[in-house]
C-alpha positions, 0 to 999 in steps of 0.5 A, a space after each residue: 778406878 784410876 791406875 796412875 800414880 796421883 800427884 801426890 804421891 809423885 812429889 813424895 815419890 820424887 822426894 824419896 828417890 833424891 834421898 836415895 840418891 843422896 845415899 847411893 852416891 855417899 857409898 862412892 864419893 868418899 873414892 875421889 876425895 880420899 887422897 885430900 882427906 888422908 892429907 887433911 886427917 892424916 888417914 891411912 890406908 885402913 882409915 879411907 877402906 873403912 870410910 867405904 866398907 863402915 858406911 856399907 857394912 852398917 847400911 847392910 845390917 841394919 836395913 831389914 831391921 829399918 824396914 821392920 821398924 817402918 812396919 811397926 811405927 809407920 813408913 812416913 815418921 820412920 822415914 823422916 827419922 831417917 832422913 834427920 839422922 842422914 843430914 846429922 851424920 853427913 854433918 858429923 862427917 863434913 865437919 869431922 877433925 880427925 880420920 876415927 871421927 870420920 869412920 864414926 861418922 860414917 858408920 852412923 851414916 850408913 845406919 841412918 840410911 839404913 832406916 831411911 831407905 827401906 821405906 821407899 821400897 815398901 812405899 812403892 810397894 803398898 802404895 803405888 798401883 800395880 800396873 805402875 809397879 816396875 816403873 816405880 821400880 825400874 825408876 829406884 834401880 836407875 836412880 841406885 844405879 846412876 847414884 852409885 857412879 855419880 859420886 866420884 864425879 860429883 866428888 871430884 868436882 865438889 873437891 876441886 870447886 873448893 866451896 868456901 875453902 870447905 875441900 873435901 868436907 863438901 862432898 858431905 855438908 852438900 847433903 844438908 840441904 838437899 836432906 832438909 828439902 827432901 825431908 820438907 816435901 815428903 813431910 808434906 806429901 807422903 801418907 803413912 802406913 804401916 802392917 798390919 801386924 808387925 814383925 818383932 825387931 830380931 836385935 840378937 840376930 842383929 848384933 850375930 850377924 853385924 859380929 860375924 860381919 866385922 870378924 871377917 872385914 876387919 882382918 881384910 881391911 887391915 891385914 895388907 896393911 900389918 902384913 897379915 899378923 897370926 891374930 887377923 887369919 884367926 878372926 877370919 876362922 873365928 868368924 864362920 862359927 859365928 855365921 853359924 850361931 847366927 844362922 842357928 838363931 834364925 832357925 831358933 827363930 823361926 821354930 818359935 814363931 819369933 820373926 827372924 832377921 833372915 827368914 831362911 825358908 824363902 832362901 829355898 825359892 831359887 828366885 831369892 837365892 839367885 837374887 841375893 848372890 846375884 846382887 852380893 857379887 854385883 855390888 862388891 865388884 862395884 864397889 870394890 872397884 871404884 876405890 882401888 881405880 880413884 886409888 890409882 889414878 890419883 896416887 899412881 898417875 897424878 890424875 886431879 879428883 876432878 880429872 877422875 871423875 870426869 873419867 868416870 862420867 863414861 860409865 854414867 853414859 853407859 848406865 843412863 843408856 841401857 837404864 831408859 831401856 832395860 825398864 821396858 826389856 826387862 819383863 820380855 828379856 827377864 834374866 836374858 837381860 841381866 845376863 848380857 848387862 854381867 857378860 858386858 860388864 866382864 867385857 868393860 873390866 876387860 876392856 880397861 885390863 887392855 887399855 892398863 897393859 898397853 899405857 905403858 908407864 902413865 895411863 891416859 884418861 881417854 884410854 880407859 873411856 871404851 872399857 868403862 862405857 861397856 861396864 856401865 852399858 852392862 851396869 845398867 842393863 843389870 841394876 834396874 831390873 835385878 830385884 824386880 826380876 828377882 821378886 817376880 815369882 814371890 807371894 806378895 805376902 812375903 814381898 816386903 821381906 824378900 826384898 830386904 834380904 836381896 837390898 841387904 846381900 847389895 849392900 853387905 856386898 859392897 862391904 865385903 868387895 872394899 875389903 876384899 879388893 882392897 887386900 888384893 890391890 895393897 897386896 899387889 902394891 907394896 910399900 913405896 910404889 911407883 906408877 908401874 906398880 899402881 898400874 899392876 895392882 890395878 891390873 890384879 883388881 881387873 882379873 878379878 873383877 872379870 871372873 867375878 861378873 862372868 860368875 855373877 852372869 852364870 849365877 843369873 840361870 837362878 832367876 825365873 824366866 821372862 813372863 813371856 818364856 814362862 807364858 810359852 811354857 804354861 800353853 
């Protein structure tokens, strides 16, 4: 029996990946785009944070729930459903006449990404032969990876091409047709499946967690903004009994052999713990920090949206370099790799604290190129290989929901780090800044950045080994 992936599969796998891409690079091309947007809508500061962390926030929820839904009324016409919802959505944004109708809209396109994006997961993981495995994956984490940094410069360009006088609402109409192609090959190419007893749909658990979610976002995201009123720290503080009505409704869960959102057993197993704190505090360092850096260069320095994203295309060199190669290091290296991919993106924020500090009063583009290419040599070594590395000691029987739960602390990360970045620098900024001030809110966001990958690399000593340390110990 053949062990290669058949044709077919291939083109719907194909397929798949440029829906995700499609996904991972709508979590960044707002970034470049948000100062033509606040123009034309009229959007503050809170409105261009929640066209981030909204898209992010209903992605994170909503994504095991997708998964399960696959599970129960097949992974093909999920999928599709998903992707129709994403092409709507994209269009809602594209053409939205005011800045709420963009959040709206963007908050409905993370919740279709959300039933989108499991699929390809549990795909790779049912459909395509063992042996081929890590390659498959290995191929998503490169595509998430590229994905999440090639949206400012396709933003950028996007906005400065100023296709049929469209400005910034390209950067969501683009993903119409792309959509609709990705959603005619896979209709034609990829088989359904679907478990053979599927989980119940936890929507209480939902509706805790998502309440919990915003309780917390909300005061960050707009607290700078209102100058932190009595109401926004009261709903930080509301906000962890919450959590912990949610997480009670778990165990509830569990105990009457209901399926819960989160199944908190498998938190037990370091591997998965270490996976999700490891993947929350990588993705609200990325993209926290892609914001508040497009933020700066355009508000703060007069860079084009074009001019920043081509900036940024040394952070995709760097991805596409380590990201050829950490597919094969990864079963040697195990968390070895992940750890130097953390500790070079430390060095990379580090790099652009350096290249800020010594700008003087107008940061040059060429200056920021080193610090950027080692924080995107360090992101791809990272985000390829994480989830398989942390997937690799879990029974196969709890593969599908292991899964979920590290994709899901991704993309609630990234959530979390908007906001909380955002605090930090609209703090830092002021009221009417100027270039130097853009320069030292940027400078508070690197700090912060270094001792948040230099955790994230200590947190990686959570996730097993490499097969080949392990093979060593077992003889």
């Amino acid at each position: 029996m053949s062990d290669r992936i058949p044709r077919r599969m291939r083109w719907a796998l194909a397929a798949m990946l440029a829906a995700a891409a499609m996904d991972l690079i709508d979590t960044t091309i707002v970034n470049v785009a948000a100062p033509a947007v606040r123009a034309d809508l009229a959007a503050g500061d809170a409105q261009i944070e929640w066209a981030v962390a909204g898209y992010a926030l209903a992605f994170g929820v909503g994504l095991i729930t997708g998964g399960r839904l696959g599970d129960r009324f097949g992974r093909r016409p999920v999928f599709l459903a998903g992707v129709g919802g994403f092409v709507l959505t994209s269009l809602v944004s594209g053409l939205a006449p005011t800045a709420d109708v963009l959040v709206g809209g963007r908050v409905a396109q993370g919740a279709a990404a959300a039933v989108m994006i499991p699929q390809i997961l549990t795909v790779i993981q049912v459909a395509v032969p063992a042996e081929q495995r890590s390659k498959a994956y290995a191929a998503y984490g490169a595509t998430a990876a590229i994905g999440t940094v090639s949206g400012p410069l396709l933003g950028g360009a996007l906005v400065a091409a100023d296709l049929f006088g469209l400005g910034w609402r390209a950067i969501f109409l683009i993903n119409v047709p792309i959509g609709l192609a990705a959603l005619a090959v896979t209709a034609a190419t990829l088989p359904d499946s679907r478990a053979a007893r599927a989980d119940r749909l936890d929507l209480p658990g939902v509706t805790l967690l998502a309440a919990a979610l915003v309780m917390m976002l909300l005061p960050l995201v707009e607290g700078p903004q209102l100058g932190w009123p009595a109401w926004t720290i009261w709903l930080l503080v509301a906000a962890l009994p919450v959590f912990a009505a949610f997480v009670a409704h778990q165990r509830r869960q569990q105990a009457r052999g209901q399926n819960p959102l989160v199944a908190l057993e498998l938190l037990r197993a370091r591997s998965i713990a270490g996976g999700l704190v490891t993947q929350l505090g990588l993705y609200a360092g990325v993209t926290g920090f892609f914001l508040v850096f497009a933020l700066t260069l355009q508000n703060g320095h007069g860079f084009s949206a074009l001019g920043t994203g081509v900036t940024l295309v040394a952070w995709s060199v760097g991805i596409a370099v380590a990201s050829g190669v950490a597919g094969q290091l990864a079963p040697r290296l195990g968390r070895r790799l992940t750890t130097a991919g953390a500790l070079l993106m430390a060095a990379g924020m580090g790099g652009l604290l350096v290249a800020a500090a010594s700008s003087g009063p107008q940061i040059s583009g060429p200056a920021l190129v080193p610090g950027l290419l080692v924080a995107g040599l360090g992101m791809g070594a990272v985000a390829p290989t994480l989830i398989e590395v942390a997937l690799r000691d879990v029974d196969p029987a709890h593969a599908g929901a292991a899964s979920g739960i590290v994709t899901t602390s991704g993309q609630l990360g990234g959530a979390i780090g908007v906001a909380a970045t955002g605090a930090v620098y609209f703090a830092t900024l002021g009221p009417t800044p100027g270039p130097a001030d853009h320069t030292a809110a940027l400078t508070a966001v690197l700090w912060s950045q270094i001792g948040l990958f230099v955790l994230v690399a200590l947190l990686m000593r959570l996730l097993p080994a490499s097969r080949t340390a392990r093979s060593h110990r077992g003889t």
